[in-house]
C-alpha positions in Angstrom: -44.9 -18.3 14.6 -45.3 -16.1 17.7 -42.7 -14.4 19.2 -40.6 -16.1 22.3 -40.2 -14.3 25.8 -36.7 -13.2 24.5 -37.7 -12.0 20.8 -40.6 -10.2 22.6 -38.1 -8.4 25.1 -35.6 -7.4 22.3 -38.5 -5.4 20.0 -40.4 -3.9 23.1 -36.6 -2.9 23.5 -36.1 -1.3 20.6 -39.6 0.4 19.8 -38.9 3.5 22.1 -35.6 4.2 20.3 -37.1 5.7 17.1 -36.2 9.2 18.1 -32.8 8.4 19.0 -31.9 6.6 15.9 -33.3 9.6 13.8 -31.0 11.8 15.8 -28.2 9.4 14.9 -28.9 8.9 11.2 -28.7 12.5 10.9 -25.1 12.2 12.1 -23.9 9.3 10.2 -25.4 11.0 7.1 -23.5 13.7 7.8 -20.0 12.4 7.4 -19.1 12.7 3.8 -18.2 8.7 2.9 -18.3 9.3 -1.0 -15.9 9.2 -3.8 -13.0 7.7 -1.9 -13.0 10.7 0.6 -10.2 9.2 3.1 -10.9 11.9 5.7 -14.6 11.1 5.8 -14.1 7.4 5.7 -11.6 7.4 8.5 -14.0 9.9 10.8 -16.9 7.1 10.2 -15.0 3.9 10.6 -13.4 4.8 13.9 -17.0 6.0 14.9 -17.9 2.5 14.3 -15.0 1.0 16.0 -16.1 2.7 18.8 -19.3 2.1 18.9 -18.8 -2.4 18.0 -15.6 -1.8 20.9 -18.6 -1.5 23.7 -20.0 -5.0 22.6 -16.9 -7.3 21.7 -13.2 -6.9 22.7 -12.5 -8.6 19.0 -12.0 -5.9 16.6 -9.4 -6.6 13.2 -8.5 -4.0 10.5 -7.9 -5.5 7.5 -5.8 -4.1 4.7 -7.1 -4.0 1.6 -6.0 -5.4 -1.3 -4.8 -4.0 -4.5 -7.6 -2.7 -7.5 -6.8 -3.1 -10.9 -5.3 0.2 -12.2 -7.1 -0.2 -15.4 -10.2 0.0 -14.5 -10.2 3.9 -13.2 -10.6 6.0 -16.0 -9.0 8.8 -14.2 -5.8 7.5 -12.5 -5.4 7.5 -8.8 -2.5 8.3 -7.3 0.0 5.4 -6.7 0.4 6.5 -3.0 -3.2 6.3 -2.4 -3.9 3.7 0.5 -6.3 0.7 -0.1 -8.9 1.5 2.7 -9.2 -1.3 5.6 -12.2 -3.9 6.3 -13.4 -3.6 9.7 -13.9 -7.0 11.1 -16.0 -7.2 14.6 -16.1 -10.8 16.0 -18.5 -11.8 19.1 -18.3 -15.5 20.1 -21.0 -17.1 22.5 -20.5 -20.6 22.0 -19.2 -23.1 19.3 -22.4 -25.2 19.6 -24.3 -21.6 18.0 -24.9 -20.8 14.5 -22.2 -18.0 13.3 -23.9 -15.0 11.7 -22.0 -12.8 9.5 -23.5 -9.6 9.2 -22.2 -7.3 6.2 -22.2 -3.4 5.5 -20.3 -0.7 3.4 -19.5 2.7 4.8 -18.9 4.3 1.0 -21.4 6.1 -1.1 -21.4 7.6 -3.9 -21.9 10.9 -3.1 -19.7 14.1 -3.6 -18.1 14.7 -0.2 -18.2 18.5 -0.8 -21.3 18.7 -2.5 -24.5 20.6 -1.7 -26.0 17.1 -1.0 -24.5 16.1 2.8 -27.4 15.9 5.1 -30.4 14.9 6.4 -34.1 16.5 6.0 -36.7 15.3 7.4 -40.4 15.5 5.6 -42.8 17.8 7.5 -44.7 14.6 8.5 -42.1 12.9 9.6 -42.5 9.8 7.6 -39.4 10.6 5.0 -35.8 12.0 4.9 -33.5 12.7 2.9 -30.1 12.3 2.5 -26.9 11.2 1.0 -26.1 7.4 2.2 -29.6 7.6 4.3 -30.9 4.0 3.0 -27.5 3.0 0.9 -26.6 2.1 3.6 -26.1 3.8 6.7 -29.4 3.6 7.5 -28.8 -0.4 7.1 -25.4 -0.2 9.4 -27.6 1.8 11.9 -30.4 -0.7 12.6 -27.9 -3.5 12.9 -26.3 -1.4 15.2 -29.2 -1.2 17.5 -30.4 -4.8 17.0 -27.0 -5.9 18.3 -26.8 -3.7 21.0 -30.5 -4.8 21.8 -29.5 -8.3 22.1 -26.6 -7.4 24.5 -28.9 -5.6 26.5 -31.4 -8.7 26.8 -28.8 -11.2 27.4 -29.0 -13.3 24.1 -25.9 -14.9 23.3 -25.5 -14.8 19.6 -22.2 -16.0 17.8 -22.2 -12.7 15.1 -19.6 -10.8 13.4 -20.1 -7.4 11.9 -18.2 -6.7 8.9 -17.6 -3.3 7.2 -15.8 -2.4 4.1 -15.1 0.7 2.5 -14.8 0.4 -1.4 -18.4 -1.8 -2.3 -19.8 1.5 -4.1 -16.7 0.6 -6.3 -17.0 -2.8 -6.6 -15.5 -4.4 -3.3 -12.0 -5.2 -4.8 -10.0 -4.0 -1.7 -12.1 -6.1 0.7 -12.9 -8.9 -1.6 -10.7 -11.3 0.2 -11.8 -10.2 3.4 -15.1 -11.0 2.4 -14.4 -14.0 1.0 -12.3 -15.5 3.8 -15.6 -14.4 6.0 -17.6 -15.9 4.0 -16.4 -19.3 4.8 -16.0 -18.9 8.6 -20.0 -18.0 8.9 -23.0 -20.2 8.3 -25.5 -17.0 7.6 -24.9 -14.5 5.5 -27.1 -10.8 6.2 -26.4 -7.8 4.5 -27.4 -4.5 5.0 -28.8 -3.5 1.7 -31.3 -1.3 1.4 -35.1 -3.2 0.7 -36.1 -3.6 -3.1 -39.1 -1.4 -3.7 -42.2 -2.2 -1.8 -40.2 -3.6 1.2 -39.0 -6.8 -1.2 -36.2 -9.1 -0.4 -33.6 -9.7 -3.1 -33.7 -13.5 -3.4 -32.2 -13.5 -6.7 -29.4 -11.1 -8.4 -27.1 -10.5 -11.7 -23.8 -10.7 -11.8 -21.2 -7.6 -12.7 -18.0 -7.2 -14.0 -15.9 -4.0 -15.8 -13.8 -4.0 -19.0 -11.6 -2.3 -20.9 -10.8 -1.4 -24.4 -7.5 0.0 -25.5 -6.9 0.4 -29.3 -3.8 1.5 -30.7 -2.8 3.3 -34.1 -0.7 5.1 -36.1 -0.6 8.8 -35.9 -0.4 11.2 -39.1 -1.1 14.7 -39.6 -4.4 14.8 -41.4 -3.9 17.3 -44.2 -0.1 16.1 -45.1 0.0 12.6 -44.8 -3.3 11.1 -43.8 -3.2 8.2 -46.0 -0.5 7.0 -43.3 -2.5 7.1 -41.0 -4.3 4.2 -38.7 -7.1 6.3 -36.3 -7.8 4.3 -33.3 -11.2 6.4 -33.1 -12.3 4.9 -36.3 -11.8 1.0 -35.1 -13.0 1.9 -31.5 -15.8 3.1 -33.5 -16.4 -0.2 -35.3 -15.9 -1.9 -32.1 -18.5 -0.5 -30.0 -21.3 -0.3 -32.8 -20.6 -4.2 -32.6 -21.3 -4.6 -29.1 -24.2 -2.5 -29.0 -25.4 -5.9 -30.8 -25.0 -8.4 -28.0 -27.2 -7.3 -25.2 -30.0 -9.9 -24.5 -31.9 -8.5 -21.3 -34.7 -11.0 -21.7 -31.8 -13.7 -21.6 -29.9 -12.2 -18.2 -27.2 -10.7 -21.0 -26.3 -7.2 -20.8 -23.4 -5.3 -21.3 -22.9 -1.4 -21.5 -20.4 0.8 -22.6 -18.8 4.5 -21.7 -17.0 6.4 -20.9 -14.7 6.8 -23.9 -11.4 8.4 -24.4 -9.6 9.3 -28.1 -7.6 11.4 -29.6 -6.9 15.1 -28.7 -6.4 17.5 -31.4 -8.8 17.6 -34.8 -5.5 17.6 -37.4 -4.1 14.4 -36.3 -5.4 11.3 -37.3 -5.6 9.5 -33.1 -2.9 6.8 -32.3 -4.9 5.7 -29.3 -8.6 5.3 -28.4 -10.3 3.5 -24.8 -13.6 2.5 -23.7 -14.8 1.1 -20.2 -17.8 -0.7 -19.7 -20.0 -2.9 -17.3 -21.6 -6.1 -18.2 -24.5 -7.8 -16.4 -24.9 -11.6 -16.2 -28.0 -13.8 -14.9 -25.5 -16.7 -14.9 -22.2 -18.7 -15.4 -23.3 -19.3 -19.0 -23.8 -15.7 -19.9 -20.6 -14.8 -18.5 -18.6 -17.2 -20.0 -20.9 -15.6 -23.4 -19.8 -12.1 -22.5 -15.9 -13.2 -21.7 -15.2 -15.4 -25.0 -17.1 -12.5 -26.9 -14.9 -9.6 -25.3 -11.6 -11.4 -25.8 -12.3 -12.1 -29.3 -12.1 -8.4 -30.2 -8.5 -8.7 -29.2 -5.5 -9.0 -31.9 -2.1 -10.0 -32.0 0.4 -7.8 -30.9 2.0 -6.7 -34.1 -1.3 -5.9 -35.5 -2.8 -2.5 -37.2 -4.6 -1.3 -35.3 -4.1 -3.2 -32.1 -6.7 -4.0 -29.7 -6.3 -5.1 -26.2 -9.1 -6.5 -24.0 -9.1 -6.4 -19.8 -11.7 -7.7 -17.8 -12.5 -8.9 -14.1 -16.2 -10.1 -13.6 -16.2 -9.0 -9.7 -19.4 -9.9 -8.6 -20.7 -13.3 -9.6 -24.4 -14.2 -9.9 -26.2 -14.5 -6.8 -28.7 -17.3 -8.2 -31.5 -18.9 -5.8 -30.3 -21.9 -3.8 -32.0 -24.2 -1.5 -29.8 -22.4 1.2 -30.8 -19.1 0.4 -34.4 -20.0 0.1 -35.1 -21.3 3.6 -32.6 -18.6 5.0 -35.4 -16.5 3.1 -37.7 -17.9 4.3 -37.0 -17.9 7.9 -36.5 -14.2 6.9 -39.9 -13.6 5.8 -41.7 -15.8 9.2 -39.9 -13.3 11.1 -41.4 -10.3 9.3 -44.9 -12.0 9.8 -44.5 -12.3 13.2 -43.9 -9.0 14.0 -46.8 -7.8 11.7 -44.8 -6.8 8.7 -44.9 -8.2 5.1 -41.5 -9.3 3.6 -42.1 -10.4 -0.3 -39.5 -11.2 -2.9 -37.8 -10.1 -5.9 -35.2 -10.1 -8.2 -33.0 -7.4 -9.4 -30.0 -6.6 -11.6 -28.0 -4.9 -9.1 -25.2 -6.4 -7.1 -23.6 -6.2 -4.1 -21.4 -7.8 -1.4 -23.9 -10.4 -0.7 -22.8 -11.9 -4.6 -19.7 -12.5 -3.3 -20.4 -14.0 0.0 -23.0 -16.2 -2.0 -20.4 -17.3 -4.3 -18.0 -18.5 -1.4 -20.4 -20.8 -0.3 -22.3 -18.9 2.3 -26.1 -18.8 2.1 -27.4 -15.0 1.8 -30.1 -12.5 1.9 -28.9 -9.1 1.1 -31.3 -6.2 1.4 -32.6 -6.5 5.5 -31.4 -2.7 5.4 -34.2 0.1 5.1 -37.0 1.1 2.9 -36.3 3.7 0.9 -35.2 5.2 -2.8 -33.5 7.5 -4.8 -30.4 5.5 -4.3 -27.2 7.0 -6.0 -29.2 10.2 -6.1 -29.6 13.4 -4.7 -33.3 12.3 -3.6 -32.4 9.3 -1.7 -34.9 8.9 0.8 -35.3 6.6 3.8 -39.2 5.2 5.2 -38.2 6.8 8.8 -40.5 4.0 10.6 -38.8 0.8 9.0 -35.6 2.0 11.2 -37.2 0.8 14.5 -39.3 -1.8 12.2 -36.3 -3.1 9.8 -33.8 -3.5 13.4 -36.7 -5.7 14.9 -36.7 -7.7 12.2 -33.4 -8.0 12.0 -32.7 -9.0 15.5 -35.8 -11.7 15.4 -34.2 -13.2 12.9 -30.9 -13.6 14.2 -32.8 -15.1 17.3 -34.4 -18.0 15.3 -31.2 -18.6 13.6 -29.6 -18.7 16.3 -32.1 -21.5 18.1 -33.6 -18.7 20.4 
């Protein structure tokens, strides 16, 4: 399908500003948005702000909601703030589509680690850096390709949604998200591309547990006998879950860290594990759940063992809605020269939850590039200017332009 007068305006407008989104990735990249760092957060979110304030009036924050305090193995403080949801909202017209586009600030990165900028390979082609492709990269392009669009007069019904906590499984903004979800009739995420350029059309599901077991303490050369070691059962536990993964069947589940005991001459009155399952499917996690909760005893018992879970992220499975928004995805790449093939992967992201609310999504329209939740992420400098085009073409054709 070739390319309308307005499509054709919006990439011609946006294929001279390759240097000036290098320049600015550099600058995102260098604002340290890992581990929860509030003061890094903050300094890129209002950047943001700033930036979505010159194209729509309608900016919320949203406050986040509260994480389940099990699930960090090292405590947070009960002062610390829930970060926000940014929420940017431009309306054209009722009669349009209403796009919901979705990004994360976070990464995983340490803030104060040697890793916090960008280097760019002596060709040109590369950089690297922390957040380059997951995803600031991906926030930048849509940045441009809505700015683009302003510039060349297309009305577009979008919002721009940006959370702070998906690295960490979205349980601050997952209402946000959710109540998004079912105001939009287009989901795009900002995900980086699958290898090769690929779209994820298919992904697993995710969810965390914990395992708390508690026994009886004794000193272990007086009165060992007396003795209950949480270790031990903990032990016996997790040698029995290292039996259920299926892979092949879209059934995984993996455990660590671990914590128990701490001092050799007493037998441990309390022993935990956290873990992370993967699921292709409702069945499998239903599997995972009834298998997890079984572990659990009454309360009186010797040694006790107490099961929490949350299955965050549910399976983002192919539906007839995703497919054609795919599709649509993958004309627009071909009409601008590029190829856009598909995939599936195990990794999840915001676009499962948006999915699961009822809103057709693609999820990795961000950059090309690798290393993710490394120090060698790398970014394919050329699919900024390529990846925004696409981007903004498509939000054209959904949009009926």
């Amino acid at each position: 399908m070739p390319l309308t007068d307005l499509q054709r305006r919006v990439v011609d407008d946006l294929a001279g500003r390759g240097d000036a989104m290098r320049r600015e990735l550099a600058e995102h990249v260098a604002i340290p948005t890992g581990k929860g760092f509030e003061p890094g957060l903050n300094r890129y979110r209002d950047l943001l702000i700033e930036r979505l304030s010159r194209l729509t009036p309608a900016l919320e924050r949203i406050p986040g909601a509260p994480r389940p305090q099990w699930i960090d193995v090292t405590p947070r403080p009960q002062t610390a703030l829930a970060p926000v949801t940014v929420v940017a909202r431009h309306h054209a017209s009722d009669a349009l589509p209403r796009l919901l586009l979705a990004g994360h600030i976070d990464t995983v990165h340490e803030p104060e680690g040697p890793f916090n900028a960008l280097t760019i390979s002596a060709d040109g082609k590369t950089a690297v850096g922390p957040g380059a492709a997951d995803m600031k990269g991906g926030i930048l392009i849509a940045l441009y390709a809505l700015e683009a669009l302003h510039r060349c007069g297309a009305s577009i019904n979008w919002t721009f949604l940006l959370n702070s906590d998906e690295e960490t499984g979205s349980f601050h903004s997952d209402p946000a998200l959710v109540a998004e979800a079912k105001r939009h009739d287009f989901g795009l995420a900002l995900e980086p591309a699958l290898p090769g350029g690929a779209l994820a059309i298919e992904r697993m599901g995710s969810g965390q547990f914990r395992i708390d077991v508690f026994g009886r303490s004794a000193h272990v050369g007086r009165d060992f006998a007396a003795g209950v070691s949480a270790v031990t059962r903990l032990g016996e536990i997790i040698a029995e879950i290292g039996a259920w993964p299926r892979p092949d069947e879209g059934l995984i589940i993996n455990v660590g860290p671990l914590k128990g005991g701490s001092v050799t001459n007493a037998v441990p009155d309390h022993a935990a594990c956290w873990g992370n399952v993967r699921f292709a499917d409702e069945r499998a996690a239903a599997e995972l759940e009834s298998r997890l909760l079984a572990l659990a005893t009454a309360t009186d018992a010797m040694p006790r063992v107490v099961v929490q879970h949350r299955w965050n992220r549910p399976a983002k499975p192919l539906t007839p809605g995703t497919q054609r928004l795919a599709d649509a995805a993958r004309r627009a790449a071909e009409s601008l020269g590029q190829t856009l093939p598909f995939a599936k992967t195990g990794g999840v992201c915001d676009g499962n939850i948006l999915q699961h609310a009822g809103l057709p999504t693609i999820d990795t329209l961000g950059v090309r590039g690798g290393g993710l939740h490394t120090n060698e992420e790398w970014i394919e400098v050329a699919s900024l200017v390529e990846r925004s085009q696409l981007l903004a073409v498509l939000m054209l054709r959904l949009s009926g332009m």
